[in-house]
Structures are given as C-alpha cells and as structure tokens.
Biotite code that builds the C-alpha atoms (Angstrom):
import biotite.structure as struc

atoms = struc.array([
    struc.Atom([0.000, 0.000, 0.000], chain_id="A", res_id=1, res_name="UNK", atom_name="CA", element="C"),
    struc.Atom([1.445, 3.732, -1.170], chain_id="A", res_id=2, res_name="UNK", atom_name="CA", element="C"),
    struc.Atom([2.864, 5.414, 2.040], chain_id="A", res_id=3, res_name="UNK", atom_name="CA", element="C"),
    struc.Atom([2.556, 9.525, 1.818], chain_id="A", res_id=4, res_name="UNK", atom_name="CA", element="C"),
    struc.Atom([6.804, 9.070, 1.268], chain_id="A", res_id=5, res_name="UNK", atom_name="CA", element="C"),
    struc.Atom([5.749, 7.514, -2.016], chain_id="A", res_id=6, res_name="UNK", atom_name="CA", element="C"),
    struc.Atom([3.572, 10.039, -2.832], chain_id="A", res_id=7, res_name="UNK", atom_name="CA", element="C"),
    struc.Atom([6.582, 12.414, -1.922], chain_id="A", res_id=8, res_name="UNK", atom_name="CA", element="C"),
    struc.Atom([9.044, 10.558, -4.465], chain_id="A", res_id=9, res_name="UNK", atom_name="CA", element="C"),
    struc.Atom([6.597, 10.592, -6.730], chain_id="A", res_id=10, res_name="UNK", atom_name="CA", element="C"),
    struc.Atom([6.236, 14.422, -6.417], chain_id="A", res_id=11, res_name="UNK", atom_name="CA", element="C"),
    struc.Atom([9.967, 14.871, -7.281], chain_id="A", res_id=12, res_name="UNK", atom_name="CA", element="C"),
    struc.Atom([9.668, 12.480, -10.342], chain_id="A", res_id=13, res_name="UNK", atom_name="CA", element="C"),
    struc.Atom([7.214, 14.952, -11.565], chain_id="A", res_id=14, res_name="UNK", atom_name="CA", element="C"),
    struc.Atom([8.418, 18.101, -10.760], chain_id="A", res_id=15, res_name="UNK", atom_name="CA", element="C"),
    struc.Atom([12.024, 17.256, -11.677], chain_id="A", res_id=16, res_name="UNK", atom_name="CA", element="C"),
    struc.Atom([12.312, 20.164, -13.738], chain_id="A", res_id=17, res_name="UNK", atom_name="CA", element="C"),
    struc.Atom([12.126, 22.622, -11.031], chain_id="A", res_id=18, res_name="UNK", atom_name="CA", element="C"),
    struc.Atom([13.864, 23.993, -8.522], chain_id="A", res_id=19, res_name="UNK", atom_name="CA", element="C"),
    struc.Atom([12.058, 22.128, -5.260], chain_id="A", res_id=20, res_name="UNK", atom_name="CA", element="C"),
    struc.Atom([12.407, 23.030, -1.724], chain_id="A", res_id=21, res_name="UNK", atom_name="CA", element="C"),
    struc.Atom([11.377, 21.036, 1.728], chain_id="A", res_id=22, res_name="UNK", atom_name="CA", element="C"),
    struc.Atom([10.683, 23.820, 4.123], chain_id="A", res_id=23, res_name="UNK", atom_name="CA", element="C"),
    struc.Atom([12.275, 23.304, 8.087], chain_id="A", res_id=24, res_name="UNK", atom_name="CA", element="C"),
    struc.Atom([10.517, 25.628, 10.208], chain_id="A", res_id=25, res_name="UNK", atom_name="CA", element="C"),
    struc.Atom([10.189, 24.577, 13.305], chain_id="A", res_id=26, res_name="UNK", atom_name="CA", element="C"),
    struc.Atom([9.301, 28.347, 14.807], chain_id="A", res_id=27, res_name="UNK", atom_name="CA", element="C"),
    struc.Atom([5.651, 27.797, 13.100], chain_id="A", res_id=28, res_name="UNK", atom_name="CA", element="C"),
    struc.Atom([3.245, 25.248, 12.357], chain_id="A", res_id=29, res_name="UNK", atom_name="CA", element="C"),
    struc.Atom([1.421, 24.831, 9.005], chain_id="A", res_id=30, res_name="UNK", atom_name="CA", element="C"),
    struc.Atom([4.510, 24.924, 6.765], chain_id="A", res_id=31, res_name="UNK", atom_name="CA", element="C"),
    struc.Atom([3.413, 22.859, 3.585], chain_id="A", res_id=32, res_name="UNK", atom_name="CA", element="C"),
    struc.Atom([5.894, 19.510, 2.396], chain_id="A", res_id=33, res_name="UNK", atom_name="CA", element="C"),
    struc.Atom([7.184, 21.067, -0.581], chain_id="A", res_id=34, res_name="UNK", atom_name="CA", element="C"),
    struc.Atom([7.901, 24.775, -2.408], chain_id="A", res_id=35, res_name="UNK", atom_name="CA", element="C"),
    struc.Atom([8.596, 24.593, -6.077], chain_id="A", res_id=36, res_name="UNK", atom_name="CA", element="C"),
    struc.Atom([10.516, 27.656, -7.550], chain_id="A", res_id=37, res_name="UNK", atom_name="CA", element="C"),
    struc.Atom([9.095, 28.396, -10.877], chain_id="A", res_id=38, res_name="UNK", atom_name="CA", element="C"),
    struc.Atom([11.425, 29.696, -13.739], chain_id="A", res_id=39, res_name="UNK", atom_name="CA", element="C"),
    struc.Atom([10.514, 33.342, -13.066], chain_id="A", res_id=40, res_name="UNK", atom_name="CA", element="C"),
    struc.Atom([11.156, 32.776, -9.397], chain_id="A", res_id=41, res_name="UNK", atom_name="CA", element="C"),
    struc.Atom([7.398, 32.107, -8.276], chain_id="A", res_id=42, res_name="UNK", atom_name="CA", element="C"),
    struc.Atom([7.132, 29.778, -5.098], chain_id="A", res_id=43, res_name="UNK", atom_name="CA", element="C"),
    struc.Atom([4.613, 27.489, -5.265], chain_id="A", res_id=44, res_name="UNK", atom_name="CA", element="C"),
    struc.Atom([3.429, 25.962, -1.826], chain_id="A", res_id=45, res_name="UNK", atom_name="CA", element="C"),
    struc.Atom([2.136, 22.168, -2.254], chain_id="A", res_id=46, res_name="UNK", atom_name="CA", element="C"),
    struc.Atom([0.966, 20.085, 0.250], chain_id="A", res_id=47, res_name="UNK", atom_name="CA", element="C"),
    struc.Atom([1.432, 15.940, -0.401], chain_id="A", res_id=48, res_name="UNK", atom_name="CA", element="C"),
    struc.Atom([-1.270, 14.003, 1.322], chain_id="A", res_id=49, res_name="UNK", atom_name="CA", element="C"),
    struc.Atom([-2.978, 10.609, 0.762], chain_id="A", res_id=50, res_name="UNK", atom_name="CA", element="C"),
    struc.Atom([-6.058, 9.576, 0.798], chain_id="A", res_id=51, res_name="UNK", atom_name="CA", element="C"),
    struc.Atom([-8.727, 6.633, 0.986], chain_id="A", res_id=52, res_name="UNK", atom_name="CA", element="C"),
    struc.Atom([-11.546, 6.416, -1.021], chain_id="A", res_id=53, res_name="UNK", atom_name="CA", element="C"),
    struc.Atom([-14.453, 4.762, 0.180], chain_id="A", res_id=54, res_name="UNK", atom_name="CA", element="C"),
    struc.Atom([-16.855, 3.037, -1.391], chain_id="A", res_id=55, res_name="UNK", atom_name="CA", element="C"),
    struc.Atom([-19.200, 5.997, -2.208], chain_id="A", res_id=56, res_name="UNK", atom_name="CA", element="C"),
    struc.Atom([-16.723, 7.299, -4.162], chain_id="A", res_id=57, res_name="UNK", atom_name="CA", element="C"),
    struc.Atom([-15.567, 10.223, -2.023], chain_id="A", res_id=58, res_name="UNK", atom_name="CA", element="C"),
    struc.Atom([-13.290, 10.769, 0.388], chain_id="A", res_id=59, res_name="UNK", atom_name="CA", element="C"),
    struc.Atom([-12.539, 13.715, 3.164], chain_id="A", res_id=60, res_name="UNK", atom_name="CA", element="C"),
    struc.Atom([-8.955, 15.831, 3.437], chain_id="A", res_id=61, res_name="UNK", atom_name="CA", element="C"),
    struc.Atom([-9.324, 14.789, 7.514], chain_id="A", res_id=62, res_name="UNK", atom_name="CA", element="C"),
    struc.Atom([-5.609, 14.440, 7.575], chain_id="A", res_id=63, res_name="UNK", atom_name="CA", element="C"),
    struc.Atom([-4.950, 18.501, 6.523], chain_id="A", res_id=64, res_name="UNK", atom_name="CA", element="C"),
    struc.Atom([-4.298, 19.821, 9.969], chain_id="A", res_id=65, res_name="UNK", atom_name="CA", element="C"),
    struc.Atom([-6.283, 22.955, 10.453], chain_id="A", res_id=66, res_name="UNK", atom_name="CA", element="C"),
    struc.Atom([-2.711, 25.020, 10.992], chain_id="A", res_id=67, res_name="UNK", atom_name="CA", element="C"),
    struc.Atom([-2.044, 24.013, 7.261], chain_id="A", res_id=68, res_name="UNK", atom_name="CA", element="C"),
    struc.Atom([-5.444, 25.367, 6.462], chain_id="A", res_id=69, res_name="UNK", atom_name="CA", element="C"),
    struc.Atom([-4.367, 28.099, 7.966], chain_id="A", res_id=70, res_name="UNK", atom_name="CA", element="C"),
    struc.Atom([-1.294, 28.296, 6.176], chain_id="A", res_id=71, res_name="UNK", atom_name="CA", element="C"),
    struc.Atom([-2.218, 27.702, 2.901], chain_id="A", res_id=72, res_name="UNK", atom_name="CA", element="C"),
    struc.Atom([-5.210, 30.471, 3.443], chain_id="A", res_id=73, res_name="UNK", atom_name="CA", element="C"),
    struc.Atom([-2.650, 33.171, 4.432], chain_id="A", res_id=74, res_name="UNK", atom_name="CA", element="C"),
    struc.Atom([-0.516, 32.658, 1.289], chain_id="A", res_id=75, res_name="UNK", atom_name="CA", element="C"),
    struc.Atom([-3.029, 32.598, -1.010], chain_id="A", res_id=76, res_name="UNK", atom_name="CA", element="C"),
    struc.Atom([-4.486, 35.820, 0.568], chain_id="A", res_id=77, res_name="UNK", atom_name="CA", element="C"),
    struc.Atom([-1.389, 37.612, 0.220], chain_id="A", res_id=78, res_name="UNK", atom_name="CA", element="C"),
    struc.Atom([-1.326, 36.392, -3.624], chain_id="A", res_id=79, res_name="UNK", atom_name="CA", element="C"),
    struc.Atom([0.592, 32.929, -3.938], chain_id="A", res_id=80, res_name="UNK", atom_name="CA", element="C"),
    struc.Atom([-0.452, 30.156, -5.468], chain_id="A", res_id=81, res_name="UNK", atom_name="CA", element="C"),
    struc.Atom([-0.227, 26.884, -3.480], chain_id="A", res_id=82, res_name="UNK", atom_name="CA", element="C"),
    struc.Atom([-2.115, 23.052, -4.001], chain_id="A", res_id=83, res_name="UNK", atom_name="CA", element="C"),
    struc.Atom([-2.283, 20.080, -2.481], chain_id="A", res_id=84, res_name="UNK", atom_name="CA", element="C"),
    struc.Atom([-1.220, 16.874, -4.132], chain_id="A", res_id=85, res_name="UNK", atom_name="CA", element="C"),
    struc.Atom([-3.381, 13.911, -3.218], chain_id="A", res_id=86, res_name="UNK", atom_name="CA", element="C"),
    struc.Atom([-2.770, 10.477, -3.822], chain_id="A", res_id=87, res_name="UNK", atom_name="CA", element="C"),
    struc.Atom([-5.658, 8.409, -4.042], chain_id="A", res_id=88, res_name="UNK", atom_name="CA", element="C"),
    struc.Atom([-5.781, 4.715, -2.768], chain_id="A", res_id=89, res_name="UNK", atom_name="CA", element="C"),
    struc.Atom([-8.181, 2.288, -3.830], chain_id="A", res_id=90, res_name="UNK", atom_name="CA", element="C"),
    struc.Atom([-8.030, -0.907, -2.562], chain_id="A", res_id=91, res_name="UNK", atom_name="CA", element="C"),
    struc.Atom([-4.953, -0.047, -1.673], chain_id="A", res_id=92, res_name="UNK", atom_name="CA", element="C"),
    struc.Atom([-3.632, 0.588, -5.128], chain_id="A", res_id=93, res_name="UNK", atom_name="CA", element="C"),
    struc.Atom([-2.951, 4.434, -5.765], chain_id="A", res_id=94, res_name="UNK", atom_name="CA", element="C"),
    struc.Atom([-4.847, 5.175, -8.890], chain_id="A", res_id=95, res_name="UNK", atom_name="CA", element="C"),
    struc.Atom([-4.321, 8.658, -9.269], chain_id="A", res_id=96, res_name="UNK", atom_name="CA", element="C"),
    struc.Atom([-3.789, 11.993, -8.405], chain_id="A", res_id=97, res_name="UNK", atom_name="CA", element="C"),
    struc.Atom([-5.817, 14.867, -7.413], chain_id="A", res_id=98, res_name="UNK", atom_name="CA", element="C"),
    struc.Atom([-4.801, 18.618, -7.576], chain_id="A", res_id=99, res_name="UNK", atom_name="CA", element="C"),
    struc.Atom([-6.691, 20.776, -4.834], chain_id="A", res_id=100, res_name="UNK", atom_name="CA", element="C"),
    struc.Atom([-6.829, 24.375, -4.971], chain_id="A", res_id=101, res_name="UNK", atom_name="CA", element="C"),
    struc.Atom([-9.491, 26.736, -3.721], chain_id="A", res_id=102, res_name="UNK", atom_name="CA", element="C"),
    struc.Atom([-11.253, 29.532, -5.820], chain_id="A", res_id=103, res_name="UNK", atom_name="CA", element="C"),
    struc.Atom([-11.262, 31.913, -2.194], chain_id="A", res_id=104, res_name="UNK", atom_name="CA", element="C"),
    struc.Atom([-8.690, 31.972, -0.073], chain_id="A", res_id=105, res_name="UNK", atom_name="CA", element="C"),
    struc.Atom([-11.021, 31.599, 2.839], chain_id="A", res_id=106, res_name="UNK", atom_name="CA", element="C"),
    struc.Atom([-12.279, 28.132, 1.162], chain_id="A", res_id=107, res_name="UNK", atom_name="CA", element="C"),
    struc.Atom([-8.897, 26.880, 3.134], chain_id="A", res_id=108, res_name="UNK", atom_name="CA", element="C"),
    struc.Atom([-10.183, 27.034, 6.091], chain_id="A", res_id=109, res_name="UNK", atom_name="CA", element="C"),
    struc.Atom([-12.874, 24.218, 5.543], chain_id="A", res_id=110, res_name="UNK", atom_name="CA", element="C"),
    struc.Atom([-10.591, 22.074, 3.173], chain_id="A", res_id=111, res_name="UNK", atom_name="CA", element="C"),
    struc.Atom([-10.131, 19.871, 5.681], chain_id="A", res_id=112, res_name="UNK", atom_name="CA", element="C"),
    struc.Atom([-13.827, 19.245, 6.177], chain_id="A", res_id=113, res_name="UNK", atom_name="CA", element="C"),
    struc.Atom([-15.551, 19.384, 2.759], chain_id="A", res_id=114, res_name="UNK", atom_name="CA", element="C"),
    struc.Atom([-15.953, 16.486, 0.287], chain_id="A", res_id=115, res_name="UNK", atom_name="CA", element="C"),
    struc.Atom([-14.038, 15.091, -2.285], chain_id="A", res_id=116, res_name="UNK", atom_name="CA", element="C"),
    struc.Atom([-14.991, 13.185, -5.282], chain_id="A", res_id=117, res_name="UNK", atom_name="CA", element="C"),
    struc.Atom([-13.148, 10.048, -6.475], chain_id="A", res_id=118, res_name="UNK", atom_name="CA", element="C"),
    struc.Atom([-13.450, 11.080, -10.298], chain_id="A", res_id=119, res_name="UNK", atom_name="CA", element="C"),
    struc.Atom([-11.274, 13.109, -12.416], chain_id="A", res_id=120, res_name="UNK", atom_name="CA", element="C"),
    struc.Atom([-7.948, 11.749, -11.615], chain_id="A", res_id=121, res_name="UNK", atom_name="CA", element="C"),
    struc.Atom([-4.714, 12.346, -13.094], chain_id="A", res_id=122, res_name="UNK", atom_name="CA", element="C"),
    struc.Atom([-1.564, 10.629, -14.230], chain_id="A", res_id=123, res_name="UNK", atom_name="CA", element="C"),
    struc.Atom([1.753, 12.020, -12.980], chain_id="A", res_id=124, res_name="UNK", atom_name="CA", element="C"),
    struc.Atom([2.142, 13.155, -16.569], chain_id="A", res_id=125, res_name="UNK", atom_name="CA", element="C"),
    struc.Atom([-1.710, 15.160, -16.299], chain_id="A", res_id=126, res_name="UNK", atom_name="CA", element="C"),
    struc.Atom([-0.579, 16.655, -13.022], chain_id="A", res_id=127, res_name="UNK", atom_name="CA", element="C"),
    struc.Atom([2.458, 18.222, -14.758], chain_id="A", res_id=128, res_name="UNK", atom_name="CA", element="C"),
    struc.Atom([0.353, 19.585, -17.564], chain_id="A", res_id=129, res_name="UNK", atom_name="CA", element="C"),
    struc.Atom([-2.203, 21.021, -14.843], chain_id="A", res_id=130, res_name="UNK", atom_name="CA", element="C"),
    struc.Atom([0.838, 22.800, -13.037], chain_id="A", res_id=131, res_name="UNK", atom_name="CA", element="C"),
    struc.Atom([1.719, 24.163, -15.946], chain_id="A", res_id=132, res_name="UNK", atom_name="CA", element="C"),
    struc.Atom([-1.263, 25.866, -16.707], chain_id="A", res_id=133, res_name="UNK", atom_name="CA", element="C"),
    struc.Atom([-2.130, 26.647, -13.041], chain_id="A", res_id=134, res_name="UNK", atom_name="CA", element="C"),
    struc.Atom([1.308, 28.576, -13.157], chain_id="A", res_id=135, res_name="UNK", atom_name="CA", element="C"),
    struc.Atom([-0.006, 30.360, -16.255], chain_id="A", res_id=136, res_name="UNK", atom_name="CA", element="C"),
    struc.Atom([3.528, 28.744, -17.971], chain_id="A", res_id=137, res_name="UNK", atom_name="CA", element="C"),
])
C-alpha cells in the first residue's frame, strides 16, 4: 500500500524540472511539504497528502491539519499560489492523483472538512500539464 513518502518521491519524479524546496521551520506550524521555484522565481506551496476512497466514491482531506489550512489560506491571501497533491488509494492501489486548490482563499479554512470526489484523476504526466497551466507557464 502507497505510504505519503511515495507520494513524496513521486512528487519529485514529476516536478524534476524545477527547482524544489522542503521547508524546516520549526518556529511555526502549518509549513506545507514542498515549495517549487518556478522559472521566473514564483514559489509554489504544495501540500502531499494521501487519501482513501471509500466506497461511495468520495473521500474527506481529515488528515490537513487545520494550521495548514491556515497556512495555505494566508498565502493565497497575500497572492501565492499553493495546491495540495493527493494520492488516491483504492483498494490499496494508488490510482491517481488529485490537484486541490481553492477559488477563495477563505475556502482553506474548511478544506479539511468538505468532500471530495473520487473522479477526475490524473496521471503524474496530467498533473504536470495542470501545473503548468495553473502557473499560467
């Protein structure tokens, strides 16, 4: 079964183009897994989670701590872009990937509680091509 550390290597198969970053701050709680430097020097915050989908077809972001809520909501208020990167298990088999952002900066604060749907996943490949676009590249 996919650990979140596979998820993680993963993320640095797919963004091995960029300049990445794993943020150490211990002074402040929140910090995401990973910042990815863009080629005009944009930092992009992503969060790397995993996730369970259950037999609805749904599953819940229960594992986003409310501090990285919290931290995801202040950069995107102060105009950064940031995502998190889910890997979805089925049956303990990752099948796919999910990018989550939020229209509202304030939508943060209630990631952690809202619903996710099972459909619409991406291939490591797909996830590049949506980063690309989500960076406006």
């Amino acid at each position: 079964m996919p650990l979140e550390k596979d998820i993680a290597k993963e993320f640095t198969k797919i963004f091995k183009q960029y300049s990445l970053y794993i943020p150490n701050n211990t002074t402040e709680s929140g910090w995401p897994d990973r910042l990815i430097q863009t080629p005009n020097s944009v930092i992009v915050a992503c969060e790397l989670k995993r996730v369970f989908v259950n037999l609805s077809n749904y599953y819940l972001l229960s594992d986003l701590r409310q501090e990285q809520c919290a931290w995801l909501a202040k950069w995107q208020r102060s105009g950064g872009k940031c995502f998190v990167l889910v890997g979805v298990i089925r049956f303990d088999l990752l099948v796919g990937y999910h990018c989550i952002t939020q229209s509202n900066w304030s939508n943060w604060l209630l990631a952690n509680k809202s619903r996710y749907t099972g459909q619409g996943m991406r291939t490591s490949s797909e996830v590049l091509v949506w980063f690309k676009e989500y960076i406006g590249a």
